[in-house]
N, C-alpha and C positions, 0 to 999 in steps of 0.2 A: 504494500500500500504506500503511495507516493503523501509525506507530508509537504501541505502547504503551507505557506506561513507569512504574513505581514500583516497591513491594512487594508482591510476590504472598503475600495474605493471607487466600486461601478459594479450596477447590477443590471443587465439589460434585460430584453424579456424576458418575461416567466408565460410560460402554456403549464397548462396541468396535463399531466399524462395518465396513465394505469393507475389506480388504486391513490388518486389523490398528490398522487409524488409531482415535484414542480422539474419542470426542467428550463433548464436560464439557457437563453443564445448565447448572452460570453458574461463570464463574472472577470474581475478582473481586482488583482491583490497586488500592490505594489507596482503596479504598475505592468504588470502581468498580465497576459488575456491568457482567458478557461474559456472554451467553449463546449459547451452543451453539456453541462452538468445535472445532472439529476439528484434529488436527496427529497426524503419524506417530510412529512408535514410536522412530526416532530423537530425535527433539526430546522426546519425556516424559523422556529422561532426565536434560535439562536445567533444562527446565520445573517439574516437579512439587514444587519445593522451596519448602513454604511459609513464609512469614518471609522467605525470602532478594530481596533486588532484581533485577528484572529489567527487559528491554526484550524485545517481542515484534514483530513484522511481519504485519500479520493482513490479508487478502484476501479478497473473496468471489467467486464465482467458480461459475456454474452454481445459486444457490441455495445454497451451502455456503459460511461465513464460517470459513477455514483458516490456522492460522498456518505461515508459513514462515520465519519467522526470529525467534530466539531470541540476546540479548545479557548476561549472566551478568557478576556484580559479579568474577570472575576476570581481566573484560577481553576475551573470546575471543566471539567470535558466531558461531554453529549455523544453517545455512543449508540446505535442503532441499532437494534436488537439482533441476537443471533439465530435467529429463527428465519431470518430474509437468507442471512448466509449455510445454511440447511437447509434451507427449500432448493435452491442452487446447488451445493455438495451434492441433494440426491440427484440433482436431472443428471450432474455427470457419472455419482455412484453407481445409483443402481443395473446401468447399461454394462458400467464395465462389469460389477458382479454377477450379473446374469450369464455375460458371455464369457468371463473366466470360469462359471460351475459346466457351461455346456459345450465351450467349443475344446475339441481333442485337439493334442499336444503332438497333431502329424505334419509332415509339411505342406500336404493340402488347403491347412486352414490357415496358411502365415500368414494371408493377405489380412486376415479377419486377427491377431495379433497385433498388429502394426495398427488398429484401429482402437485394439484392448488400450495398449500402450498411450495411443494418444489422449482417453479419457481421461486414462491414470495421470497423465499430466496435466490433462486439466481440471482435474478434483482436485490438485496440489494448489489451488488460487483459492480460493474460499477459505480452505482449513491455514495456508499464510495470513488472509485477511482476518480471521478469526483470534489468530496469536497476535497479530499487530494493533489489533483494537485492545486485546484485553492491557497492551503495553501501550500504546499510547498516550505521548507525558501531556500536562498541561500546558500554555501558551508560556514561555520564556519570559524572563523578566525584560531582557534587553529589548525583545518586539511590544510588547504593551509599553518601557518607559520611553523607546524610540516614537511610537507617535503622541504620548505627550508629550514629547521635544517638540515634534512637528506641530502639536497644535497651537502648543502655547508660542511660538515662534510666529504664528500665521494672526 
């Protein structure tokens, strides 16, 4: 999971997508363009505050570049449930476990391997995003006092 980190200083459009979730055309931190973020209704509440410092946890995952983790110059970091990254872990699990209990170990089936294989690599992204949330620190002291530098200067 890629941390972000500065001042959240532009937020362009927001559409709502699937199940509520917003997705922004570009957010932009420090001067930074993000485009096409996605993150649930939970997290905008943390998120959408422009001017203020933050620290974000951004993912991709199926084609979709999603934050799940939000850290706030309060100190406190907004993590989004692991239940989204389970429902995920199974679409890539359970294929490959089915096709490892059924496919034979001859070389007729390699091509069907090489496909086991690829799941297996991709159920390795959920279960990293998984350990990177439960470790993910709070916002740094230096990004929250760096934009009350900035502000009080302005």
């Amino acid at each position: 999971m890629k941390r972000i980190e500065g001042r959240l200083t532009l937020l362009g459009n927001g559409t709502t997508v699937q199940q509520d979730w917003t997705r922004r055309s570009v957010v932009e931190i420090d001067g930074q363009e993000y485009r096409n973020l996605h993150y649930s209704p939970y997290l905008s509440t943390y998120f959408e505050r422009v001017g203020q410092p933050v620290a974000i946890g951004v993912q991709s995952f199926l084609g979709r570049r999603s934050i799940f983790a939000v850290a706030t110059a309060d100190g406190r970091v907004r993590r989004e449930s692991m239940g989204w990254l389970l429902a995920i872990l199974a679409v890539y699990a359970l294929p490959l476990a089915y096709c490892a209990a059924h496919l034979p170990f001859d070389g007729a089936s390699s091509g069907w391997w090489v496909g086991v294989g690829l799941m297996g690599w991709l159920s390795l992204k959920p279960i990293r995003t998984m350990f990177a949330l439960r470790s993910f620190k709070p916002l740094s002291n230096d990004a929250a006092t760096h934009t009350e530098d900035n502000r009080q200067a302005a």
